[in-house]
MARTOR-300983 format. One record per atom (N, C-alpha, C, O): residue in three letters; y, z, x. Coordinates in steps of 0.05 Angstrom, whole numbers, padded with zeros to 5 digits, always signed. Layout:
N
AlaYZX ...
***
This chain:
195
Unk-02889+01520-01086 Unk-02862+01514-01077 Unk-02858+01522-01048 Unk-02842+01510-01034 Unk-02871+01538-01040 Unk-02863+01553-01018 Unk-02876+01533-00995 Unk-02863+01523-00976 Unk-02910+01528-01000 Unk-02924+01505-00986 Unk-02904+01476-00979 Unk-02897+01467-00957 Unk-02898+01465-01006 Unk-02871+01448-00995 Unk-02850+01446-00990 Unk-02844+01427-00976 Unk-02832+01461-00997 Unk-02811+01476-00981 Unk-02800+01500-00975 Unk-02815+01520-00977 Unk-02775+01503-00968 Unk-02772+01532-00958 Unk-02751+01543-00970 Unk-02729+01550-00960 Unk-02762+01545-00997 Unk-02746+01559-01018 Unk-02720+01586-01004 Unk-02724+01599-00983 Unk-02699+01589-01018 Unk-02687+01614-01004 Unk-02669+01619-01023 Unk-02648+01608-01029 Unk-02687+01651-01038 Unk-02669+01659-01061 Unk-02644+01684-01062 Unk-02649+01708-01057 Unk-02622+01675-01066 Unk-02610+01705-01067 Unk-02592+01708-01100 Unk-02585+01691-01117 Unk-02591+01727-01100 Unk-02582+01743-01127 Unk-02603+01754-01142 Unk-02597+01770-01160 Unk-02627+01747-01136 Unk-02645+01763-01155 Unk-02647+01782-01163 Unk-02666+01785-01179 Unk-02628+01807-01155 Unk-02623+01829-01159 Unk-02605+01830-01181 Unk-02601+01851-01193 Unk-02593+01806-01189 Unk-02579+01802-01220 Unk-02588+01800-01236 Unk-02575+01805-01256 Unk-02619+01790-01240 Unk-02635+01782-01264 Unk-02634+01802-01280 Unk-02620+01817-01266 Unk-02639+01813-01298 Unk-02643+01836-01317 Unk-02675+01832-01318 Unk-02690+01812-01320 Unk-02679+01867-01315 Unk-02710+01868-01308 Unk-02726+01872-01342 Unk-02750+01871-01349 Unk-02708+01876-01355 Unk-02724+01870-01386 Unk-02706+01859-01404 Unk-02682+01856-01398 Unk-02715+01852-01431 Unk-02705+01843-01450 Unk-02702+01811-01454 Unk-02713+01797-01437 Unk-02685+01796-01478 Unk-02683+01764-01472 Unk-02667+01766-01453 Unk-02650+01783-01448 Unk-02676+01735-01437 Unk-02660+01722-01429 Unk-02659+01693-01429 Unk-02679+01678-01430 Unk-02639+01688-01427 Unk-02637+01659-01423 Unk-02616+01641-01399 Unk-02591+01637-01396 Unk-02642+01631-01382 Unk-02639+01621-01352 Unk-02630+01600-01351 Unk-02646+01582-01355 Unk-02589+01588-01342 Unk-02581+01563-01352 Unk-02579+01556-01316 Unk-02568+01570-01299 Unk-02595+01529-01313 Unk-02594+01521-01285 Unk-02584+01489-01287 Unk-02585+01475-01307 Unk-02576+01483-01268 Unk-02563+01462-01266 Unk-02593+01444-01260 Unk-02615+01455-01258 Unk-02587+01410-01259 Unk-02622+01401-01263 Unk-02612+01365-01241 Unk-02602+01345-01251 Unk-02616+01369-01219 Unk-02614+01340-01206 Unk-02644+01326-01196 Unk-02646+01302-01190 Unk-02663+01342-01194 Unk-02691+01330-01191 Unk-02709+01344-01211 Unk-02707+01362-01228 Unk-02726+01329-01203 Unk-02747+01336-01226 Unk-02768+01363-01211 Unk-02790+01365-01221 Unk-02763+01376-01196 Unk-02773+01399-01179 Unk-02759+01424-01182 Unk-02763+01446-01172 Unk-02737+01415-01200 Unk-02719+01445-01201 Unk-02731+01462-01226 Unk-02726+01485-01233 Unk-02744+01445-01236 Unk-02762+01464-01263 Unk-02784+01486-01242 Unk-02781+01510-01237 Unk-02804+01467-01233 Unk-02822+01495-01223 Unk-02809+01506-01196 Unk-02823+01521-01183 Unk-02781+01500-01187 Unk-02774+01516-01162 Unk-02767+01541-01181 Unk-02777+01563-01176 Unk-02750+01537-01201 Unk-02741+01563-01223 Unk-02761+01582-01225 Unk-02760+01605-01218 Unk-02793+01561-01242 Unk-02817+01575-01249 Unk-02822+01595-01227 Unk-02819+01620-01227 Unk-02828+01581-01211 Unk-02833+01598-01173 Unk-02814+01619-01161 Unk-02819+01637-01144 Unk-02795+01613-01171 Unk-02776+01641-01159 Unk-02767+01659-01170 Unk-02761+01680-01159 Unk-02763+01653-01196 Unk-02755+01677-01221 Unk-02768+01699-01219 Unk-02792+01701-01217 Unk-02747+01721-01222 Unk-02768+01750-01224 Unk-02777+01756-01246 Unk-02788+01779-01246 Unk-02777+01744-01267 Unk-02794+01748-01294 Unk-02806+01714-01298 Unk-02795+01693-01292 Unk-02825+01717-01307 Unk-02842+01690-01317 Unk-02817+01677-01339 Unk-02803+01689-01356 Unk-02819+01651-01332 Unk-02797+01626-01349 Unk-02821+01604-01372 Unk-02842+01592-01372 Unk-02803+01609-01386 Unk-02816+01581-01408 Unk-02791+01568-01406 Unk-02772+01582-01412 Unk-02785+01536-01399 Unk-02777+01515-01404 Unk-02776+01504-01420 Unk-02798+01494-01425 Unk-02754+01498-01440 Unk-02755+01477-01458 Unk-02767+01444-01448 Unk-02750+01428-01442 Unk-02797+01436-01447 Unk-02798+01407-01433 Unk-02811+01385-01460 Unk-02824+01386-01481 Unk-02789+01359-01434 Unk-02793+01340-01456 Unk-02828+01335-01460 Unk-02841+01335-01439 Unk-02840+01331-01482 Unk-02859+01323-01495 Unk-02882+01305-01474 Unk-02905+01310-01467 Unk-02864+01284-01468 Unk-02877+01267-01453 Unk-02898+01274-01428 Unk-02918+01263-01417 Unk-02882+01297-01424 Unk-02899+01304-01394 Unk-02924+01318-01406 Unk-02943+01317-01390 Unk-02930+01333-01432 Unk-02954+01343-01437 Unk-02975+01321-01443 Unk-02981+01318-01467 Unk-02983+01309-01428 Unk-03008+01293-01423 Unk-03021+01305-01401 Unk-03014+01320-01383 Unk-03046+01294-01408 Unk-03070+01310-01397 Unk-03067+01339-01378 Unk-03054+01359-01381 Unk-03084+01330-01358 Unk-03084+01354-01339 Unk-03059+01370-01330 Unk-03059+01395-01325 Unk-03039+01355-01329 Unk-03019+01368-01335 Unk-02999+01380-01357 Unk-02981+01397-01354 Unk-03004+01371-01374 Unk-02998+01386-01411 Unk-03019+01410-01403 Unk-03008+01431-01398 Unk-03047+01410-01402 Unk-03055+01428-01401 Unk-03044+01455-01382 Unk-03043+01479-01383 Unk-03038+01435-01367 Unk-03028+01460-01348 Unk-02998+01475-01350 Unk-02992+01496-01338 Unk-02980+01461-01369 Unk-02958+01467-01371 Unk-02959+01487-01389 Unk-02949+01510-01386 Unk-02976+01476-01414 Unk-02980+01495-01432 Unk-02989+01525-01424 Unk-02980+01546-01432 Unk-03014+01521-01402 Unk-03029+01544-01394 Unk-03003+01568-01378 Unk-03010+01592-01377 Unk-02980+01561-01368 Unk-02955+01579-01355 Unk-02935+01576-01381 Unk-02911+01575-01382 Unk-02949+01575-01395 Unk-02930+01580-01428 Unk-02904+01563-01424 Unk-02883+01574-01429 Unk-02905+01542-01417 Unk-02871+01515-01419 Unk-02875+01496-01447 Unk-02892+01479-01451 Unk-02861+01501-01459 Unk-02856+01487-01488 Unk-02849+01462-01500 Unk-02825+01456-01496 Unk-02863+01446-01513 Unk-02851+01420-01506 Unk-02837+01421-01539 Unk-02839+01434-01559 Unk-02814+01389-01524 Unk-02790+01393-01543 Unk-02795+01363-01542 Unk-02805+01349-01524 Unk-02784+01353-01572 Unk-02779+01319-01578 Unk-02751+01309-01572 Unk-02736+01309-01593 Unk-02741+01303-01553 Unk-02715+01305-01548 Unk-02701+01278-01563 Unk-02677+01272-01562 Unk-02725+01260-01581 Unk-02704+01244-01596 Unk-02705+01252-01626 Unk-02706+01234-01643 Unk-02705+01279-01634 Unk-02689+01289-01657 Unk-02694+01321-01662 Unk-02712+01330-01647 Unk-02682+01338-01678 Unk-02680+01366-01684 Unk-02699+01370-01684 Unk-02705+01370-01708 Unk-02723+01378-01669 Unk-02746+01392-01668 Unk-02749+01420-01674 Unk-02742+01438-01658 Unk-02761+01426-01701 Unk-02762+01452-01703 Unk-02783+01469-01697 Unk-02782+01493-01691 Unk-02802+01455-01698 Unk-02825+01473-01671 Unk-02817+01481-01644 Unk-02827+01501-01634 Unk-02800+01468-01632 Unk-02791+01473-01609 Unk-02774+01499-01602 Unk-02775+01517-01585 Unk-02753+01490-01628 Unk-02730+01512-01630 Unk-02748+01541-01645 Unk-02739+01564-01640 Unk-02773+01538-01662 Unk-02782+01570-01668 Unk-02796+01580-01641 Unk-02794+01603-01632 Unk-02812+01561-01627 Unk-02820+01570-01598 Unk-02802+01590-01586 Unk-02804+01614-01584 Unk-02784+01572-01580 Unk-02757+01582-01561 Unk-02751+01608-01573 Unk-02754+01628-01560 Unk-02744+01609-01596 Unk-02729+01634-01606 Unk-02752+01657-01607 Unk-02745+01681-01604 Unk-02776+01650-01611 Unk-02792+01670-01604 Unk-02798+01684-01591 Unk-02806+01707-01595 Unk-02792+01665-01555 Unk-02794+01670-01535 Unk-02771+01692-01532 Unk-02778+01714-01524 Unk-02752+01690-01536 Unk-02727+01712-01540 Unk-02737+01738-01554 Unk-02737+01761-01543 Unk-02744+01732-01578 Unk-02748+01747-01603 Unk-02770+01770-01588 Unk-02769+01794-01592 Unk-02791+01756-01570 Unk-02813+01773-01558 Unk-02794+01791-01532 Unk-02805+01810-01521 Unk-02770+01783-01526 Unk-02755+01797-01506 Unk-02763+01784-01475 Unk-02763+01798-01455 Unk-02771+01747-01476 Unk-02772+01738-01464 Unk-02752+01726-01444 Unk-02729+01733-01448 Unk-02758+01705-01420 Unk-02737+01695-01412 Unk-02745+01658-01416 Unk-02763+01644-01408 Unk-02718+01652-01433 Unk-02729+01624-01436 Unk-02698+01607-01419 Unk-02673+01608-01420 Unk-02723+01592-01405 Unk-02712+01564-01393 Unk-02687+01550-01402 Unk-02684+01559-01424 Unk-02671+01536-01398 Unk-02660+01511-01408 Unk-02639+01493-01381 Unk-02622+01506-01368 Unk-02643+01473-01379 Unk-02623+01457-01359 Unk-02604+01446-01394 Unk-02613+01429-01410 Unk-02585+01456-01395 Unk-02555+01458-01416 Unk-02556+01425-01410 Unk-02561+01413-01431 Unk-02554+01409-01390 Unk-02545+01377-01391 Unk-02563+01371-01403 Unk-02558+01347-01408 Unk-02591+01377-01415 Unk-02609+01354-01429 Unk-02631+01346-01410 Unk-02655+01348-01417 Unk-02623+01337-01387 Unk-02630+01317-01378 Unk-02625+01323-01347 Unk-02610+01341-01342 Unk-02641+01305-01321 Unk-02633+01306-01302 Unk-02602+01296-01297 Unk-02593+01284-01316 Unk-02589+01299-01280 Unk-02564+01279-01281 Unk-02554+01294-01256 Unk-02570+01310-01247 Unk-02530+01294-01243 Unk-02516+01292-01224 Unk-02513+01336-01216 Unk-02501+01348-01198 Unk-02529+01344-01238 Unk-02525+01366-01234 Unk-02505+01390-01225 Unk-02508+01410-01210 Unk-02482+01379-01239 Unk-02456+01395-01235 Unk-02436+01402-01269 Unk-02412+01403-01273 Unk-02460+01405-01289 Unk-02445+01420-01314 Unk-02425+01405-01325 Unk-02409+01413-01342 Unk-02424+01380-01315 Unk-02397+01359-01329 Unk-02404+01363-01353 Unk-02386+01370-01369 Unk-02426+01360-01360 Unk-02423+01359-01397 Unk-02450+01366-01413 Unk-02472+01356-01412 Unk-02440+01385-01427 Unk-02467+01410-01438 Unk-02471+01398-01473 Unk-02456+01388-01489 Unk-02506+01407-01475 Unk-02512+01399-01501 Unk-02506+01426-01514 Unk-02501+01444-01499 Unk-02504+01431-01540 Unk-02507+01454-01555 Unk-02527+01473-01547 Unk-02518+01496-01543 Unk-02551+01471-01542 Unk-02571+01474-01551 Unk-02571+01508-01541 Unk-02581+01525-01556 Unk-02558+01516-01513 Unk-02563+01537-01502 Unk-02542+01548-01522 Unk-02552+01568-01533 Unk-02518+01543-01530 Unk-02503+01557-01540 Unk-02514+01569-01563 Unk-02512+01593-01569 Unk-02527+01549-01577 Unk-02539+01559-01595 Unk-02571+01575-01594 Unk-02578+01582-01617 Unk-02584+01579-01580 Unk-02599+01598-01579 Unk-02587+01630-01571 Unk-02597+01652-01572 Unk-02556+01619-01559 Unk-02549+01649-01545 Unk-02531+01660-01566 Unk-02526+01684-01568 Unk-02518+01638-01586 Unk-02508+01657-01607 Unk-02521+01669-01633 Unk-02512+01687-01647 Unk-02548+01653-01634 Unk-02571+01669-01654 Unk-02585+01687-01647 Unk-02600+01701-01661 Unk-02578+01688-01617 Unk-02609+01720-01608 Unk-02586+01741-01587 Unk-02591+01764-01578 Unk-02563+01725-01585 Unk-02548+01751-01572 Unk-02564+01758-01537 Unk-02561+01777-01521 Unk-02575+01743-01536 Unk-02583+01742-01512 Unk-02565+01739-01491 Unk-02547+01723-01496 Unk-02563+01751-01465 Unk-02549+01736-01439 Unk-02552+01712-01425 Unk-02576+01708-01425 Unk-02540+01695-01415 Unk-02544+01681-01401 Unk-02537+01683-01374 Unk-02513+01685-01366 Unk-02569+01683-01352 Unk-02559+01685-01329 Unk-02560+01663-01315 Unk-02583+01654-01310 Unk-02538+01650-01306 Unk-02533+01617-01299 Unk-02542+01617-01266 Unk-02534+01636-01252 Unk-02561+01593-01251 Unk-02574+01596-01242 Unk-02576+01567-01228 Unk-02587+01548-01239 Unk-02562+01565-01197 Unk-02555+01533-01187 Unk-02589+01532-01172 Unk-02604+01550-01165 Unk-02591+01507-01173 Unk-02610+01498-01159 Unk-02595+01481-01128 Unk-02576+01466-01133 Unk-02604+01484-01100 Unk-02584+01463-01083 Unk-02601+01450-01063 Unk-02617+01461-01047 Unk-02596+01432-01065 Unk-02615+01421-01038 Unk-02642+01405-01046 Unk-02659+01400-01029 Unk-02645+01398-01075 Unk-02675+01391-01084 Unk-02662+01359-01093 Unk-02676+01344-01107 Unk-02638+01351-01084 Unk-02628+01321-01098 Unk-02633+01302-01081 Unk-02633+01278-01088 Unk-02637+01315-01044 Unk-02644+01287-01024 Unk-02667+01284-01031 Unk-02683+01300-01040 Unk-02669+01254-01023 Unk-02689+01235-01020 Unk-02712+01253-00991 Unk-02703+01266-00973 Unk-02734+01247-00996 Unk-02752+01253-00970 Unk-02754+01223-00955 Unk-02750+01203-00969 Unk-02761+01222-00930 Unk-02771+01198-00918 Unk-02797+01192-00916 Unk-02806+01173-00903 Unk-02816+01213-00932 Unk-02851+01200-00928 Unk-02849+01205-00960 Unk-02868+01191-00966 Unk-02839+01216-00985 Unk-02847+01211-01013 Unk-02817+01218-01027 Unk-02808+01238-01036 Unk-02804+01189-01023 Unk-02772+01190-01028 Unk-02764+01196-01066 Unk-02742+01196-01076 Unk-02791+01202-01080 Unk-02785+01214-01105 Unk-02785+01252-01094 Unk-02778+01263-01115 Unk-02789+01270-01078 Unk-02784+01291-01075 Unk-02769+01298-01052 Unk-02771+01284-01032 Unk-02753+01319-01053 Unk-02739+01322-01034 Unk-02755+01326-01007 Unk-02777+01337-01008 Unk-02743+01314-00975 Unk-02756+01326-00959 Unk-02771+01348-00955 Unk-02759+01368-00962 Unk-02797+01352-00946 Unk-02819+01361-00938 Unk-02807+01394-00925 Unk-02795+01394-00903 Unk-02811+01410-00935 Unk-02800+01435-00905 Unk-02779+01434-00906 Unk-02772+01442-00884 Unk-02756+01427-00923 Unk-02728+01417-00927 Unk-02724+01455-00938 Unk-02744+01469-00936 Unk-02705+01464-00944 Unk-02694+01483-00953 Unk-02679+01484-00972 Unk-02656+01475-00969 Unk-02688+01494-00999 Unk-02674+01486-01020 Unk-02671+01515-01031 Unk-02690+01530-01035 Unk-02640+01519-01036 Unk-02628+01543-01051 Unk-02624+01553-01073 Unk-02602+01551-01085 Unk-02645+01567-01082 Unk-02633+01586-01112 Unk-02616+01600-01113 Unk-02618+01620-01099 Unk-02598+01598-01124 Unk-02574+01631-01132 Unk-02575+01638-01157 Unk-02572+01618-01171 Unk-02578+01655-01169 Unk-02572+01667-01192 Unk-02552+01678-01189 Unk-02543+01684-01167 Unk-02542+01684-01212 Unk-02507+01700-01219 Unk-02514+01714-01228 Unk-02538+01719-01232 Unk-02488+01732-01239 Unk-02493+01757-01259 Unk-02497+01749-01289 Unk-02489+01726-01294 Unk-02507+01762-01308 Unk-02509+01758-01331 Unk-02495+01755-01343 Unk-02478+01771-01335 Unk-02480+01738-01372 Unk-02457+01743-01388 Unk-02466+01737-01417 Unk-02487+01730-01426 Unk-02439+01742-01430 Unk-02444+01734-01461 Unk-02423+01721-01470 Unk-02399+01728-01471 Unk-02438+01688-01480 Unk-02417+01672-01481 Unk-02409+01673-01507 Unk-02397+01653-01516 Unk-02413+01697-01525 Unk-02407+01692-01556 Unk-02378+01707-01557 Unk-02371+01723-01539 Unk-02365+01702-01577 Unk-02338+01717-01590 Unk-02339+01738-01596 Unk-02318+01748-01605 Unk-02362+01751-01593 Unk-02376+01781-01605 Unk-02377+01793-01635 Unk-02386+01815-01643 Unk-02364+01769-01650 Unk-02362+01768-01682 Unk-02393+01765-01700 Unk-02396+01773-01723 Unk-02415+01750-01684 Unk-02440+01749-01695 Unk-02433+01730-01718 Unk-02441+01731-01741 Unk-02414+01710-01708 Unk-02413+01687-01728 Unk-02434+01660-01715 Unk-02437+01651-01692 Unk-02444+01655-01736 Unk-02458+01624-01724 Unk-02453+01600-01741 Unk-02469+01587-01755 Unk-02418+01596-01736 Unk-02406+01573-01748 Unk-02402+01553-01722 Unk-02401+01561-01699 Unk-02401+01528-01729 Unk-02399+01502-01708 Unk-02367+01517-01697 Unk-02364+01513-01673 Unk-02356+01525-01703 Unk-02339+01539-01678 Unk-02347+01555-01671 Unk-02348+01551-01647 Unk-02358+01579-01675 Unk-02375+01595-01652 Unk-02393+01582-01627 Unk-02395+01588-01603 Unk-02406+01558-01648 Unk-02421+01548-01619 Unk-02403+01528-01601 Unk-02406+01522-01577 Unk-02386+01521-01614 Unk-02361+01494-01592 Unk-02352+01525-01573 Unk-02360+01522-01549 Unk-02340+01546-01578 Unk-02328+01563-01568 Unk-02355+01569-01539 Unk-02357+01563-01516 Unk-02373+01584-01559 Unk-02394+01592-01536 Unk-02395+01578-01515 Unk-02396+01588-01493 Unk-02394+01542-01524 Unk-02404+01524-01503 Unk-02383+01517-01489 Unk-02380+01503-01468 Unk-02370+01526-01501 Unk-02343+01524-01469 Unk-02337+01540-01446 Unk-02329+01536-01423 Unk-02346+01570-01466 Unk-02353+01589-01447 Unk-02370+01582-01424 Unk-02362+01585-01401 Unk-02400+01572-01431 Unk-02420+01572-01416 Unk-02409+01550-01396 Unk-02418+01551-01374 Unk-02391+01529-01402 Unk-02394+01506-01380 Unk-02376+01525-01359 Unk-02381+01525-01335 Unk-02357+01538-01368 Unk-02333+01553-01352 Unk-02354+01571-01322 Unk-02353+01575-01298 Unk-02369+01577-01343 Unk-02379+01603-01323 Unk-02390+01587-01310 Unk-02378+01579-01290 Unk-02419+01575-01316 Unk-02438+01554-01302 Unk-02424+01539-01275 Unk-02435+01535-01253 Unk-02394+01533-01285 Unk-02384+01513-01265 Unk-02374+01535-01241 Unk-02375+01530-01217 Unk-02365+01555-01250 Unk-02362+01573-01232 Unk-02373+01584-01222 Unk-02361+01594-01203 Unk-02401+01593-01224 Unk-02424+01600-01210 Unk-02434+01571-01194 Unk-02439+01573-01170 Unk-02436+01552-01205 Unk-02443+01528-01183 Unk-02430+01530-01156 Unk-02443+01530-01136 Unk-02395+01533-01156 Unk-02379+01531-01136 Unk-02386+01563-01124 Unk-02388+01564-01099 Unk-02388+01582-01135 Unk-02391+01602-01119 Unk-02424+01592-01097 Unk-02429+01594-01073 Unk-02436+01584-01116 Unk-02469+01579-01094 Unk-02465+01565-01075 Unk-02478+01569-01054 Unk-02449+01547-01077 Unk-02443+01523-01068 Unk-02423+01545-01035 Unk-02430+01539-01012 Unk-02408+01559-01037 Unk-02405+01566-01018 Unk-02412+01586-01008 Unk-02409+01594-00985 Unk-02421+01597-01024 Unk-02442+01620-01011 Unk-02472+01619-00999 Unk-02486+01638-00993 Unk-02478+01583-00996 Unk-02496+01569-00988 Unk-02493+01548-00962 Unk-02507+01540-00943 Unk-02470+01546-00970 Unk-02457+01526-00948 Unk-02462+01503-00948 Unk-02464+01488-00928 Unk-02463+01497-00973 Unk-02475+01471-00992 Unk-02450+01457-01003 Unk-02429+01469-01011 Unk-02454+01426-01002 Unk-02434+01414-01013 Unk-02436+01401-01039 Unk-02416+01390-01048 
***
């Protein structure tokens, strides 16, 4: 990351230096996965789609422990991975939209809510900025030497604190998490000087 651009992280002093966690980042290129991998102060496993574990690269994804998920139905290998990763007092990955997309938390899947109301884990929400332009010599990655911004936030807990895991616990959680997420975006966003 550093060889191609000029990464520039602040808040890292928020991460929690042990226990789960779970790292919710906003996702507009396909480079904000290993900019995360690359800057996090604890090693990340990613929930990733399936597809990309082909060859030399599956191998290699697998070899930095990133997990692959079937994103066209309830994968439960995926989800005992994940929760393990917790369960071991890990920090596991997730971009909450699913999917790449416009990267501003308009609209969140369950999935984080529900790993954070079964393991009680924190979520520390985590903007990616600057990785969505186009380059002018390989216009699938952001410019070359370009400067792209991590922020991490403080940690929170998006549950009711009841240790219920009813479909309203997780609608509730997940409203929480878009609340905060969107509010840590706008804080990065000016505490970056990013639009």
């Amino acid at each position: 990351m550093n060889g191609g651009w000029r990464p520039r992280v602040l808040g890292a002093w928020r991460f929690p230096t042990s226990g789960p966690v779970i790292l919710a980042g906003n996702h507009a290129h396909n480079v904000d996965g290993p900019m995360l991998i690359g800057t996090a102060p604890r090693p990340v496993h990613f929930l990733v789609k399936q597809e990309a574990f082909v060859g030399p690269l599956g191998l290699f994804l697998r070899g930095i422990g990133q997990l692959p998920v079937d994103r066209g139905r309830a994968d439960r290998a995926a989800i005992s991975a994940a929760l393990g990763v917790l369960e071991r007092g890990g920090v596991l990955g997730i971009f909450p939209e699913g999917t790449r997309g416009a990267g501003d938390f308009a609209e969140l899947r369950s999935g984080l809510a529900y790993f954070a109301v079964r393991t009680g884990a924190p979520v520390v929400p985590v903007a990616v900025l600057g990785s969505a332009r186009a380059g002018r010599l390989i216009p699938a990655l952001p410019p070359l030497r370009s400067r792209i911004d991590v922020v991490f936030g403080d940690p929170f807990d998006p549950t009711d604190g009841t240790g219920r895991r009813t479909r309203s616990a997780l609608d509730t959680a997940t409203a929480r998490i878009q609340k905060q997420l969107t509010a840590h975006l706008e804080y990065a966003r000016r505490a970056t000087g990013r639009d």
